[in-house]
PDB file as gemmi writes it, atoms N, CA and C in Angstrom:
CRYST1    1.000    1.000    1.000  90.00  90.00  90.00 P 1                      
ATOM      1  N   UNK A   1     -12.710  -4.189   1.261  1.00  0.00           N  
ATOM      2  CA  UNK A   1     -11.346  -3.956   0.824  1.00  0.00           C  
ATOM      3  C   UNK A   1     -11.340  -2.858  -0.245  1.00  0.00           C  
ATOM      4  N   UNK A   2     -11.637  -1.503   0.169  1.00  0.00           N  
ATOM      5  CA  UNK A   2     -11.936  -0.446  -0.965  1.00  0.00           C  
ATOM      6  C   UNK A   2     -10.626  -0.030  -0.829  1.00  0.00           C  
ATOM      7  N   UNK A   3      -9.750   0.233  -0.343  1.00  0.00           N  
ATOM      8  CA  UNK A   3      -8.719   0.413  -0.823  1.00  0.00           C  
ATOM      9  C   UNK A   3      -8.034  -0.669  -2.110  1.00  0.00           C  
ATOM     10  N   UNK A   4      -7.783  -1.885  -2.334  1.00  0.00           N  
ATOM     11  CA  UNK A   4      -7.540  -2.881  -2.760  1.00  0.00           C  
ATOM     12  C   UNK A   4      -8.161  -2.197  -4.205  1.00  0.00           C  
ATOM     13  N   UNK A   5      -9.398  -2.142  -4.130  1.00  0.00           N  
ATOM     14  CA  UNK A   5      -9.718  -1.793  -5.758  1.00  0.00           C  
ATOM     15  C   UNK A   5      -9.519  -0.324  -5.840  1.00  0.00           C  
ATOM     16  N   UNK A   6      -8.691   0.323  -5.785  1.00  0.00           N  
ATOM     17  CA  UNK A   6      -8.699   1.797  -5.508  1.00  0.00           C  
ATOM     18  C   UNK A   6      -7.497   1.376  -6.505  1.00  0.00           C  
ATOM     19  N   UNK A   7      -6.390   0.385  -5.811  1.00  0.00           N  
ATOM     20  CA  UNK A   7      -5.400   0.192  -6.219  1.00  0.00           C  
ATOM     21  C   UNK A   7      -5.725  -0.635  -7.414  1.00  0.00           C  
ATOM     22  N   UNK A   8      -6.240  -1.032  -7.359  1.00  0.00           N  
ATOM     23  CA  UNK A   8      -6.777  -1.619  -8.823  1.00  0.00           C  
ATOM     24  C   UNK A   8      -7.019  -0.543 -10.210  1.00  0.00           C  
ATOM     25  N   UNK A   9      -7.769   0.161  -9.685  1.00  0.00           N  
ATOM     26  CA  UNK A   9      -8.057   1.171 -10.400  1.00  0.00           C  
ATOM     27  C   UNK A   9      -7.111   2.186 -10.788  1.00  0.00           C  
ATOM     28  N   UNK A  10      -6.288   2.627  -9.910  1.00  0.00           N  
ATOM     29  CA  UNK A  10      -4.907   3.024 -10.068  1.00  0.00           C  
ATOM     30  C   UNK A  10      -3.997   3.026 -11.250  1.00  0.00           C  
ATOM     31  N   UNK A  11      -3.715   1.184 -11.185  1.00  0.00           N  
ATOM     32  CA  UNK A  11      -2.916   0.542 -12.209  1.00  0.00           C  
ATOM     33  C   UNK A  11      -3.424   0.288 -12.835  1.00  0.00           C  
ATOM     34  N   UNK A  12      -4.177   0.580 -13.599  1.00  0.00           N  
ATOM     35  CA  UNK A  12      -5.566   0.128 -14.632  1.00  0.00           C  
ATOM     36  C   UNK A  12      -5.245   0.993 -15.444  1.00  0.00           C  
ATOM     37  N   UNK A  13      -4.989   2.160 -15.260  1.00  0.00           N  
ATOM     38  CA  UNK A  13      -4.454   3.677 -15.738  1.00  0.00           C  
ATOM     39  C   UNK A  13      -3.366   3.365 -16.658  1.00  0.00           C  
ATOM     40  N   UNK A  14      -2.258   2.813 -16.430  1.00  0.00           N  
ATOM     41  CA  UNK A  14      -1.200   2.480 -17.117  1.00  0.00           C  
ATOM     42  C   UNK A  14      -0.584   0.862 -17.517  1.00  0.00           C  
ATOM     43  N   UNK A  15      -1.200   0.013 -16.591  1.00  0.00           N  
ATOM     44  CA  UNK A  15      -0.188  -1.398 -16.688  1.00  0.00           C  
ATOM     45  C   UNK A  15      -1.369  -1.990 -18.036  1.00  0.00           C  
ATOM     46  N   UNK A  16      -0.863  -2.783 -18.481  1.00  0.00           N  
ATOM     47  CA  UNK A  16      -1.635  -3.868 -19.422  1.00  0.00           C  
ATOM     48  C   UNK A  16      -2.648  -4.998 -18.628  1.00  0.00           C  
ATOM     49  N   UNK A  17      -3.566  -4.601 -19.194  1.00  0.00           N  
ATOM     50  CA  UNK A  17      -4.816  -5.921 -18.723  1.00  0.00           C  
ATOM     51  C   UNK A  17      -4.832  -7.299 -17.796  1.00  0.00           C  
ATOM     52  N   UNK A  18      -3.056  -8.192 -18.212  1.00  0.00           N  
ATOM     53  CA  UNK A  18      -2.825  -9.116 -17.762  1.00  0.00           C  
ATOM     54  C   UNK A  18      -1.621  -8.736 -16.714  1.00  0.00           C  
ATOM     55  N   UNK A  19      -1.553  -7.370 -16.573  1.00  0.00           N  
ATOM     56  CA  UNK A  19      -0.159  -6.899 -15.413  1.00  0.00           C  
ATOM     57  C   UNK A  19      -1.298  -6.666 -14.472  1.00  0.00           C  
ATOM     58  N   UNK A  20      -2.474  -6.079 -14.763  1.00  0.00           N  
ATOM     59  CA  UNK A  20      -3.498  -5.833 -13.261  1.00  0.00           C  
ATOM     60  C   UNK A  20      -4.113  -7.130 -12.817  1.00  0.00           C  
ATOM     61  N   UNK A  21      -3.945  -7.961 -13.610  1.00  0.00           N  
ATOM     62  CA  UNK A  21      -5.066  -9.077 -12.730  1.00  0.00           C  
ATOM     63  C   UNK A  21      -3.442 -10.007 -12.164  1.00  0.00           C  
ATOM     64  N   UNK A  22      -2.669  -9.539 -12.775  1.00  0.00           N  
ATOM     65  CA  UNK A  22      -1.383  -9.878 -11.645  1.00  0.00           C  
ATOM     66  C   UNK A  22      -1.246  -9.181 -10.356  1.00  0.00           C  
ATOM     67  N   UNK A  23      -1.610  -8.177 -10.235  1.00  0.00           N  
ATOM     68  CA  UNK A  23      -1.585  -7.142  -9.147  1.00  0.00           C  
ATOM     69  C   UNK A  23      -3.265  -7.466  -8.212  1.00  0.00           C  
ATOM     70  N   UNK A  24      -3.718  -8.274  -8.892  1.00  0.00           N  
ATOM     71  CA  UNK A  24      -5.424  -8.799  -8.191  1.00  0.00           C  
ATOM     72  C   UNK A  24      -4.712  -9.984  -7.625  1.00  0.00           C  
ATOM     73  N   UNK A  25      -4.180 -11.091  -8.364  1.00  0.00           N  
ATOM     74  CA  UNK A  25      -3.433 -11.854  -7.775  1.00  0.00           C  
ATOM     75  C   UNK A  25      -2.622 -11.852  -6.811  1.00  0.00           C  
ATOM     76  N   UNK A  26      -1.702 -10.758  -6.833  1.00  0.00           N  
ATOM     77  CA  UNK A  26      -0.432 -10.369  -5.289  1.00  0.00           C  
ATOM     78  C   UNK A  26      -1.593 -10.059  -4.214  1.00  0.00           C  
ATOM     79  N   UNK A  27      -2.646  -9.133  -4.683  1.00  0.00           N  
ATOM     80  CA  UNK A  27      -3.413  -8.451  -3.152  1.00  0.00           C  
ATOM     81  C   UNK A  27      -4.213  -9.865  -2.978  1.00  0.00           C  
ATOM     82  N   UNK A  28      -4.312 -10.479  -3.291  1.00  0.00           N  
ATOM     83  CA  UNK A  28      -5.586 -11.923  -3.133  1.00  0.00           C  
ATOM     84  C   UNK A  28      -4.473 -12.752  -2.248  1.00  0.00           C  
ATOM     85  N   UNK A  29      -3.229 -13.291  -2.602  1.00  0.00           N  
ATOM     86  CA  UNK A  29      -2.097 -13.541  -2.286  1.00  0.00           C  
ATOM     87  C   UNK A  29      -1.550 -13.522  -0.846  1.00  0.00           C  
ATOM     88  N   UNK A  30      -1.483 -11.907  -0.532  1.00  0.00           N  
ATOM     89  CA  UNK A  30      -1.095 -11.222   0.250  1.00  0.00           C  
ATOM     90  C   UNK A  30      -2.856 -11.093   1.527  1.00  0.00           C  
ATOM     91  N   UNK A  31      -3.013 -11.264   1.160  1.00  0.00           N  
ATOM     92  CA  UNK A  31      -4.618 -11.185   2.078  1.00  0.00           C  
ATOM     93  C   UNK A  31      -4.404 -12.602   2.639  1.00  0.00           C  
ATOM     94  N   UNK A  32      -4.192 -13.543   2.064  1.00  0.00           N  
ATOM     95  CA  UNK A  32      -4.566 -15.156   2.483  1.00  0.00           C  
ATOM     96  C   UNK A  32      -3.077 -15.323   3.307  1.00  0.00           C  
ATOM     97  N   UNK A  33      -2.214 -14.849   2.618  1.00  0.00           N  
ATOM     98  CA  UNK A  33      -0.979 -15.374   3.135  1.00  0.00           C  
ATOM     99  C   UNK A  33      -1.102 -14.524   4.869  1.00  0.00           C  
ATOM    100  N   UNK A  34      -1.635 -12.747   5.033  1.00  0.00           N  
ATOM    101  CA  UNK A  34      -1.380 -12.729   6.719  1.00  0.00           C  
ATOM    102  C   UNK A  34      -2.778 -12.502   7.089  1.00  0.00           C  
ATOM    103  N   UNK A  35      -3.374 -13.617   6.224  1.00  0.00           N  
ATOM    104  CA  UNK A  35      -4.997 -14.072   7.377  1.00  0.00           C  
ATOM    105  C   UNK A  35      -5.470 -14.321   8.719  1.00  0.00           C  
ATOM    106  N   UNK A  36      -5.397 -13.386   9.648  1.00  0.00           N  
ATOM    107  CA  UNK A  36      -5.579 -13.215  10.983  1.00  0.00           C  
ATOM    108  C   UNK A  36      -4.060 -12.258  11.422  1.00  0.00           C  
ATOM    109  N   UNK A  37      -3.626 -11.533  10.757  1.00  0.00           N  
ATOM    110  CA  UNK A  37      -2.590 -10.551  11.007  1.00  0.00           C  
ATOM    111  C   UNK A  37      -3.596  -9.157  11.241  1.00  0.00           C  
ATOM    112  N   UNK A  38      -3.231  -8.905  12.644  1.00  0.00           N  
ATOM    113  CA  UNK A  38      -4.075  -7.299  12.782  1.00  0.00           C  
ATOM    114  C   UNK A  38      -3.115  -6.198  13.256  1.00  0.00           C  
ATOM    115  N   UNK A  39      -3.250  -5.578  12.864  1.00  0.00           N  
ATOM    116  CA  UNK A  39      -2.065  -4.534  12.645  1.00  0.00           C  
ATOM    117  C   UNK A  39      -2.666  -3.693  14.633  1.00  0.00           C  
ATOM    118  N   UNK A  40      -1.973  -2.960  14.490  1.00  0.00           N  
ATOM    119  CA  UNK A  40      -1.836  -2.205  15.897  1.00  0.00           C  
ATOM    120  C   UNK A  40      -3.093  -1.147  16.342  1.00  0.00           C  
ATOM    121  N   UNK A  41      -3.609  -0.925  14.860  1.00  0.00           N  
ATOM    122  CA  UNK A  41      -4.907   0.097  14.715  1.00  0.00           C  
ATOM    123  C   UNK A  41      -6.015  -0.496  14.871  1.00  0.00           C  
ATOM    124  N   UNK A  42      -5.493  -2.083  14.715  1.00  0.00           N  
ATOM    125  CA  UNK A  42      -7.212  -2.962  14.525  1.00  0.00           C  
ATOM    126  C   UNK A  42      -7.294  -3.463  13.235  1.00  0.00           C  
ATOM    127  N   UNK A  43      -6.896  -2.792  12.143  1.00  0.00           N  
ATOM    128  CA  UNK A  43      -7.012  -3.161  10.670  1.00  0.00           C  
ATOM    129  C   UNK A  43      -6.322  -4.421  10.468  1.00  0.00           C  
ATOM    130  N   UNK A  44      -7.016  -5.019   9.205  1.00  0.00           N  
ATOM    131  CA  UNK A  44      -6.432  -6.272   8.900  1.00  0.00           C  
ATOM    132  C   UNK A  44      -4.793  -6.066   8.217  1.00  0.00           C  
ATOM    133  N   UNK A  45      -3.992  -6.897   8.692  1.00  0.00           N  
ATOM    134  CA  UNK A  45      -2.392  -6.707   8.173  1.00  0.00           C  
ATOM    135  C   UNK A  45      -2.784  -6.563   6.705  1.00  0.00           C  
ATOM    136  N   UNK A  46      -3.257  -6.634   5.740  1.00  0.00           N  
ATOM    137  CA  UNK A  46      -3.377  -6.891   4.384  1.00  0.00           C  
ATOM    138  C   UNK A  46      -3.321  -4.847   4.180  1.00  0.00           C  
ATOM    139  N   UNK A  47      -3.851  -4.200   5.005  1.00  0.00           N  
ATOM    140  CA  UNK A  47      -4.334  -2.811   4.544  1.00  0.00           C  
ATOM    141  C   UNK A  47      -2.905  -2.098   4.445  1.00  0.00           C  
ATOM    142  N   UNK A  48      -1.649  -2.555   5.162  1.00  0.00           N  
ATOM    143  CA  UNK A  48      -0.245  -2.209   5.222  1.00  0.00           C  
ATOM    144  C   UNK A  48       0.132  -2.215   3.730  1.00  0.00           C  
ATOM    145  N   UNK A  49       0.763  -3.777   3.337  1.00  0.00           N  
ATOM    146  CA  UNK A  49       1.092  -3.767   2.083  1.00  0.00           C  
ATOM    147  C   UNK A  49       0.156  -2.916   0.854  1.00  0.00           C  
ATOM    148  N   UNK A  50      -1.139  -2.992   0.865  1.00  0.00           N  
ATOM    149  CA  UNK A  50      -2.009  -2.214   0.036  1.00  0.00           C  
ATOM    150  C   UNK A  50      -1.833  -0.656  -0.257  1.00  0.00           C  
ATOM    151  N   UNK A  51      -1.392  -0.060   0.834  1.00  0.00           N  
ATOM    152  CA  UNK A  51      -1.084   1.139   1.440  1.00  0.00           C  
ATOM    153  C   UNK A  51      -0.044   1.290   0.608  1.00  0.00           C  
ATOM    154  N   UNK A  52       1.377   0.963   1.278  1.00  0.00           N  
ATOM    155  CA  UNK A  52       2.511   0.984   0.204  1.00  0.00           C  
ATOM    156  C   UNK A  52       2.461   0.459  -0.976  1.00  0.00           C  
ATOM    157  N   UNK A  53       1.655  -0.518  -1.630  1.00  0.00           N  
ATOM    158  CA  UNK A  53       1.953  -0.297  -3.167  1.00  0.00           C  
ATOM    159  C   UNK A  53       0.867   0.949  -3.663  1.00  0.00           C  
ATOM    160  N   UNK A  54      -0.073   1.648  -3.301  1.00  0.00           N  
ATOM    161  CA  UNK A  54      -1.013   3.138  -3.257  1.00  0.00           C  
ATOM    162  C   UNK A  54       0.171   3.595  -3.200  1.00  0.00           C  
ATOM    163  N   UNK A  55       1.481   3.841  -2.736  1.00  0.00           N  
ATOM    164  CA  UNK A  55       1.822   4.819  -2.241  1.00  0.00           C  
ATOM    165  C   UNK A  55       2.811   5.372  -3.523  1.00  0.00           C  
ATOM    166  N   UNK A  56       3.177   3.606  -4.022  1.00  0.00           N  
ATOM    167  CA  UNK A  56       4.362   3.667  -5.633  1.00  0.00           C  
ATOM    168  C   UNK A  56       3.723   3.856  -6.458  1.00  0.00           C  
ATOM    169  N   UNK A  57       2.667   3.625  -6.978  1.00  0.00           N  
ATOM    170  CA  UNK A  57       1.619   3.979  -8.056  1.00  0.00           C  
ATOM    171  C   UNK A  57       1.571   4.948  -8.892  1.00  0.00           C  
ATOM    172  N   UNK A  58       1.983   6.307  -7.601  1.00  0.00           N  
ATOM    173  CA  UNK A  58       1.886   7.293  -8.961  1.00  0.00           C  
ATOM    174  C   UNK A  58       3.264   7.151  -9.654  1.00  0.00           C  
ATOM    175  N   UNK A  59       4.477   6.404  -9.170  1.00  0.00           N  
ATOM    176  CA  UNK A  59       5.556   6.832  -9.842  1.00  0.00           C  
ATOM    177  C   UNK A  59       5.114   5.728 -11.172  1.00  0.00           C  
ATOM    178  N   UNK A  60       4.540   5.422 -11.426  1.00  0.00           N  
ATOM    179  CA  UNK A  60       3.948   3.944 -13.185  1.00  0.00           C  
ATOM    180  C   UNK A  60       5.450   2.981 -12.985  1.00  0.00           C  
ATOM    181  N   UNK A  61       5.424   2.735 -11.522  1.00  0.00           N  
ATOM    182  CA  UNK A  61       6.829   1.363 -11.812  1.00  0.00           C  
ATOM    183  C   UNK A  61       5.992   0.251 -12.213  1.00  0.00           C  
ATOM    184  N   UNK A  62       6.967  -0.340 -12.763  1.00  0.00           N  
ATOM    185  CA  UNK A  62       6.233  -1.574 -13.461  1.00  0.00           C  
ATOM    186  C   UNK A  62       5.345  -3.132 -12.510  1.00  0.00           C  
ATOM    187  N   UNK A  63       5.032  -3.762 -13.350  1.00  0.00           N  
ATOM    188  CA  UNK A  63       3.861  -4.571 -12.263  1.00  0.00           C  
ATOM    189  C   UNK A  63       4.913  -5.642 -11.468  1.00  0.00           C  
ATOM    190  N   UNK A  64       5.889  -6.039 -11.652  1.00  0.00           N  
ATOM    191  CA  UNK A  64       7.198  -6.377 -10.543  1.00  0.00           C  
ATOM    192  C   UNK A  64       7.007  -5.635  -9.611  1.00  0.00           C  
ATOM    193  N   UNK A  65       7.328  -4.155  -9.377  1.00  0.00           N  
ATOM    194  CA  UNK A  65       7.442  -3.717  -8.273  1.00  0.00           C  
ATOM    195  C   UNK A  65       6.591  -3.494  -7.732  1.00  0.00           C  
ATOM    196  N   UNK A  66       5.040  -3.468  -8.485  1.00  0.00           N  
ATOM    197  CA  UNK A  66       3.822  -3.555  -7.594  1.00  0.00           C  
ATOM    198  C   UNK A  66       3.462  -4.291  -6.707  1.00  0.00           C  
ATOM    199  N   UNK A  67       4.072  -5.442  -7.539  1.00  0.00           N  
ATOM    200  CA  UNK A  67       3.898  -7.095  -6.828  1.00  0.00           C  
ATOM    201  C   UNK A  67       4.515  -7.067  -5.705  1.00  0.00           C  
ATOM    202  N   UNK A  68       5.480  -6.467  -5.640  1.00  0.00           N  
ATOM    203  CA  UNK A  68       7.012  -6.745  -4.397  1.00  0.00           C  
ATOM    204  C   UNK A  68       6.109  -5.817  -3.607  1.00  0.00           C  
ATOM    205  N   UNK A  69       5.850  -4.440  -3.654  1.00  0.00           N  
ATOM    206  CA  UNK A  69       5.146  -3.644  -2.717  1.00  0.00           C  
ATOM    207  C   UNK A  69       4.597  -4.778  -1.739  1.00  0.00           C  
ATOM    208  N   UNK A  70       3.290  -5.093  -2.975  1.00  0.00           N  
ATOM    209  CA  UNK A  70       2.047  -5.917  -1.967  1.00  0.00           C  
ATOM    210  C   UNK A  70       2.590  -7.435  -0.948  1.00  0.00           C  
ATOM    211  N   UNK A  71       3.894  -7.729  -1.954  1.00  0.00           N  
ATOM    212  CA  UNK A  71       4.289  -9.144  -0.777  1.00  0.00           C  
ATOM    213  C   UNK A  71       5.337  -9.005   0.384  1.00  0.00           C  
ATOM    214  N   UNK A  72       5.638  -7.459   0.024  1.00  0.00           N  
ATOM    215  CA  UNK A  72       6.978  -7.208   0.895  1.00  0.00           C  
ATOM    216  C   UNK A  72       7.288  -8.077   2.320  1.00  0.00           C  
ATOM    217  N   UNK A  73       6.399  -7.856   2.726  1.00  0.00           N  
ATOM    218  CA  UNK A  73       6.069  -8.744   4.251  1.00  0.00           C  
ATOM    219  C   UNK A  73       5.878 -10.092   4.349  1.00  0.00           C  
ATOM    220  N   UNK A  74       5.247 -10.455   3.164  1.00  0.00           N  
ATOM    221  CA  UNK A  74       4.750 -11.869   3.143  1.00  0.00           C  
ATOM    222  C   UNK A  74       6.178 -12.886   3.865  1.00  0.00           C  
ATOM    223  N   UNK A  75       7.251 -13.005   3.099  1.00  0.00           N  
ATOM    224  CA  UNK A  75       8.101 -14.054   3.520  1.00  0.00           C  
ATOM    225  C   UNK A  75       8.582 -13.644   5.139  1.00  0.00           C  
ATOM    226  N   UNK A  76       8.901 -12.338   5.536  1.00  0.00           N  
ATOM    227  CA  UNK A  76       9.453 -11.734   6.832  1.00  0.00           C  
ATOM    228  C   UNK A  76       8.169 -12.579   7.880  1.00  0.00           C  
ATOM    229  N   UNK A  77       7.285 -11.799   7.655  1.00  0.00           N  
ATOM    230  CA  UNK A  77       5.413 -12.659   8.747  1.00  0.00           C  
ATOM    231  C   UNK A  77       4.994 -13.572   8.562  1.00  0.00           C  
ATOM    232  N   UNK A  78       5.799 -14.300   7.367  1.00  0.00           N  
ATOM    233  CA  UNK A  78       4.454 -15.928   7.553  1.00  0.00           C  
ATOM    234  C   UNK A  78       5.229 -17.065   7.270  1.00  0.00           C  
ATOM    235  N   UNK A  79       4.793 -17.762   6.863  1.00  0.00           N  
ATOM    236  CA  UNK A  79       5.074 -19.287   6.500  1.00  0.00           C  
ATOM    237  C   UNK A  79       5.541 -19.368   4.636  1.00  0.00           C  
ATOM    238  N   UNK A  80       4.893 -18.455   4.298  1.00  0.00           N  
ATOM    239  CA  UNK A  80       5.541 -18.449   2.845  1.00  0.00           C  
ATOM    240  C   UNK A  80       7.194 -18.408   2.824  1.00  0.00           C  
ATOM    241  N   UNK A  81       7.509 -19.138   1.554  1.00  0.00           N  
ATOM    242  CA  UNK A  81       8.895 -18.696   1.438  1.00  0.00           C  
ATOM    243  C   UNK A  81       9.083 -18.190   0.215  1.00  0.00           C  
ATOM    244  N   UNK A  82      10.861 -17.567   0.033  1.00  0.00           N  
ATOM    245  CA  UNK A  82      11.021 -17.305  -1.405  1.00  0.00           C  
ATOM    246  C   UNK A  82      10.479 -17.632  -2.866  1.00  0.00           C  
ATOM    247  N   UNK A  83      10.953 -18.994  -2.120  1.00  0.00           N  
ATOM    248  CA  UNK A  83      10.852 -20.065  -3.275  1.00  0.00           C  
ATOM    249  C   UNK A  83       9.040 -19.703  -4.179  1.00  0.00           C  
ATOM    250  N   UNK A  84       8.769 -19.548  -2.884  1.00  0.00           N  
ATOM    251  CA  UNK A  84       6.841 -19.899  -3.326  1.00  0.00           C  
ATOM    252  C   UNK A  84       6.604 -18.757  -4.549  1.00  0.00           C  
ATOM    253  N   UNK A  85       6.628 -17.468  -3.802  1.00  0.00           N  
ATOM    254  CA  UNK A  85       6.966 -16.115  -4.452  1.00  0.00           C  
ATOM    255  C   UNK A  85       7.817 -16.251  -5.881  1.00  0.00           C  
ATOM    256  N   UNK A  86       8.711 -16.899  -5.901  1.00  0.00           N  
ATOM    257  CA  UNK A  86       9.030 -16.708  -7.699  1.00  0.00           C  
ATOM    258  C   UNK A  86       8.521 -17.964  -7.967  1.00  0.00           C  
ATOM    259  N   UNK A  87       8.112 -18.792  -7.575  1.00  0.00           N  
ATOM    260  CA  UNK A  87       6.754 -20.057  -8.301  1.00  0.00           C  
ATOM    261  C   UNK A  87       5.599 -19.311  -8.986  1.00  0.00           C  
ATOM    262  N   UNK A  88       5.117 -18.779  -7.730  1.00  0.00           N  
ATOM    263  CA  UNK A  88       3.746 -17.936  -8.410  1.00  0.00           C  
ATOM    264  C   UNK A  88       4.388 -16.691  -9.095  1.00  0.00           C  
ATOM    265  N   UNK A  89       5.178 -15.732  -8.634  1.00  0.00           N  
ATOM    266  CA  UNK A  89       5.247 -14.526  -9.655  1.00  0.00           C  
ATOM    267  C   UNK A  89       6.844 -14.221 -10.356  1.00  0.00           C  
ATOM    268  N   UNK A  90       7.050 -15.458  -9.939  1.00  0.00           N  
ATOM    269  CA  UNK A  90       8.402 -14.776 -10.857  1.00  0.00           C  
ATOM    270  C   UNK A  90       9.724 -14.688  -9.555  1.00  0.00           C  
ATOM    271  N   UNK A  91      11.109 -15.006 -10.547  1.00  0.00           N  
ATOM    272  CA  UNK A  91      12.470 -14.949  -9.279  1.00  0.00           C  
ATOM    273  C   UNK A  91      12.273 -13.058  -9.217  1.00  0.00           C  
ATOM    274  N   UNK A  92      12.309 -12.518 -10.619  1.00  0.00           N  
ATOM    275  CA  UNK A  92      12.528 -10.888  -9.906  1.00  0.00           C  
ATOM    276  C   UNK A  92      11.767 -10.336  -9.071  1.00  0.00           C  
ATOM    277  N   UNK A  93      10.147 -10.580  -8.850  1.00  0.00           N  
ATOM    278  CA  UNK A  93       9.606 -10.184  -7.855  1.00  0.00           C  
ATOM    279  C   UNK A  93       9.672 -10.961  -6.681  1.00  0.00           C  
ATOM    280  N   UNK A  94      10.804 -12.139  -6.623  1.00  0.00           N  
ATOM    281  CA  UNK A  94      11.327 -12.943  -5.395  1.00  0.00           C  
ATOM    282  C   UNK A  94      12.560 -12.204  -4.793  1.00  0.00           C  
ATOM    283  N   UNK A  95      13.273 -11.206  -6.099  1.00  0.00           N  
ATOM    284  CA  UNK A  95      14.742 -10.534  -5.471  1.00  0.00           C  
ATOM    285  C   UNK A  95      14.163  -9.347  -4.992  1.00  0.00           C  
ATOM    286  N   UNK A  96      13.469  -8.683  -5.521  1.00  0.00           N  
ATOM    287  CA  UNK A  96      12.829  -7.477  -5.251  1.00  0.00           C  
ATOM    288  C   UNK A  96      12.191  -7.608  -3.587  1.00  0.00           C  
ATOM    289  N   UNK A  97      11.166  -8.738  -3.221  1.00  0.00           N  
ATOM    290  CA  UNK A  97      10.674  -9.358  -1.566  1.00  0.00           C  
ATOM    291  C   UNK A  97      11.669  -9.374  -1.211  1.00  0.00           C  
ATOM    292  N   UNK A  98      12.930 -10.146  -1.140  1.00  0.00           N  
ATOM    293  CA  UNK A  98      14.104 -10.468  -0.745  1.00  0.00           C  
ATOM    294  C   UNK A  98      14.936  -8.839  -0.273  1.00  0.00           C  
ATOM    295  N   UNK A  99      15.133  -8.358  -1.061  1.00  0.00           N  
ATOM    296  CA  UNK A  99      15.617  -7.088  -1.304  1.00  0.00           C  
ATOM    297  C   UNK A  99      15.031  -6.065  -0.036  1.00  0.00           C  
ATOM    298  N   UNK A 100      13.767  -5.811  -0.534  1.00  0.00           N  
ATOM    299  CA  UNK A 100      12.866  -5.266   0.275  1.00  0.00           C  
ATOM    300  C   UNK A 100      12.998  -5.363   2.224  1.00  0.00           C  
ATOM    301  N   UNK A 101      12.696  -6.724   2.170  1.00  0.00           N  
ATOM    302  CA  UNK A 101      13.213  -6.791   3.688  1.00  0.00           C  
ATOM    303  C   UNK A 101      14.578  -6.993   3.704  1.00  0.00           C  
ATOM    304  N   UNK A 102      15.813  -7.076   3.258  1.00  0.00           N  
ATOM    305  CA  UNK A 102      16.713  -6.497   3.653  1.00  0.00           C  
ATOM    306  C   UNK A 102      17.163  -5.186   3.854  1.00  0.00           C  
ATOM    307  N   UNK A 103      16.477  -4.098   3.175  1.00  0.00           N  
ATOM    308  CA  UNK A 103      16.417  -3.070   3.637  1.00  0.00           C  
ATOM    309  C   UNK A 103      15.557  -2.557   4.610  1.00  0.00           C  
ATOM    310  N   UNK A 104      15.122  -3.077   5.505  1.00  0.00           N  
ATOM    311  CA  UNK A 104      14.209  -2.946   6.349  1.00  0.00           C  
ATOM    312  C   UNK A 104      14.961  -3.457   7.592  1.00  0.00           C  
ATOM    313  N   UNK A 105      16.390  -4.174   7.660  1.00  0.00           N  
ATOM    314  CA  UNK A 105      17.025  -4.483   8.549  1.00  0.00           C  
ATOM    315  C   UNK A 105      18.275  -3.443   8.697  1.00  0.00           C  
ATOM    316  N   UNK A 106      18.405  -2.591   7.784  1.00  0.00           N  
ATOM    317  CA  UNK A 106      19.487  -1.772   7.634  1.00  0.00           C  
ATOM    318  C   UNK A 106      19.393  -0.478   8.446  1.00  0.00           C  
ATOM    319  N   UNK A 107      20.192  -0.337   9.535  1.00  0.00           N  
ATOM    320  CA  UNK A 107      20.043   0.827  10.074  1.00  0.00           C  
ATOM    321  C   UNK A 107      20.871   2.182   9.632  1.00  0.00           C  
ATOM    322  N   UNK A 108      19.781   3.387   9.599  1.00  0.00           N  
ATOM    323  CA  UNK A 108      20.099   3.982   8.749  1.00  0.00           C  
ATOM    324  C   UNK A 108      20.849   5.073  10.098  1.00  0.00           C  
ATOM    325  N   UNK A 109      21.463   6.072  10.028  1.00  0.00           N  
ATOM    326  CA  UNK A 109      22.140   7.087  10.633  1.00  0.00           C  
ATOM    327  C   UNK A 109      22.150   8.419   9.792  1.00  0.00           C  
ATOM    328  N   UNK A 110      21.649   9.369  10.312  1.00  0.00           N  
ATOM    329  CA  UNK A 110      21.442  10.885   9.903  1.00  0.00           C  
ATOM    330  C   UNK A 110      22.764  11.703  10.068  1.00  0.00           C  
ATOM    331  N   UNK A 111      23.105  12.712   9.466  1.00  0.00           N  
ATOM    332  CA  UNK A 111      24.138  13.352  10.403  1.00  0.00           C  
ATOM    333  C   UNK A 111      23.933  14.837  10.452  1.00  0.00           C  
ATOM    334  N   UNK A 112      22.832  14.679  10.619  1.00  0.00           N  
ATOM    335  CA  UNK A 112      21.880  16.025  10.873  1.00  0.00           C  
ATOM    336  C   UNK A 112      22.906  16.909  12.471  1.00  0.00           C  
TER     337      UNK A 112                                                      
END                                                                             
């Protein structure tokens, strides 16, 4: 999982000590929660969410939205629910998941 500590290393750069081992927590989280999820390439579903929170990183959003990156999927693909998500990290990184896949149902139109 070298990406995973890439992203580790990343936010290490700017978040506080106990915001990265929150962000060790979401990817640990997010790994168990789509355990046997294989994405279309072969890769384990976990390398998706990892990917997109790599992708917010450079903007230094705070460790909420890191968190939401890495669980975005979690409640949409599995058995987790809301509820679980602001148990372990909090309701804002539960509105933020929430949020997240509702924009992912929104169809967008160009008027190119």
């Amino acid at each position: 999982m070298a990406d995973a500590e890439l992203l580790i290393e990343e936010v290490s750069t700017y978040l506080k000590p106990h915001d990265v081992e929150s962000v060790r927590e979401a990817i640990e989280f997010s790994r168990v929660a789509h355990q046997g999820q294989i994405r279309h390439s072969g890769d384990p579903y976990v390398t998706h969410p990892i990917a997109v929170a790599r992708l917010i990183t450079p903007l230094h959003l705070d460790v909420q939205s890191i968190v939401a990156a890495l669980l975005h999927d979690v409640v949409e693909d599995t058995a987790i629910t809301s509820a679980q998500i602001a148990e372990k990290f909090g309701q804002p990184v539960a509105d933020l998941v929430d949020g997240l896949s509702k924009l992912e149902k929104i169809q967008f139109e160009t008027h190119e």
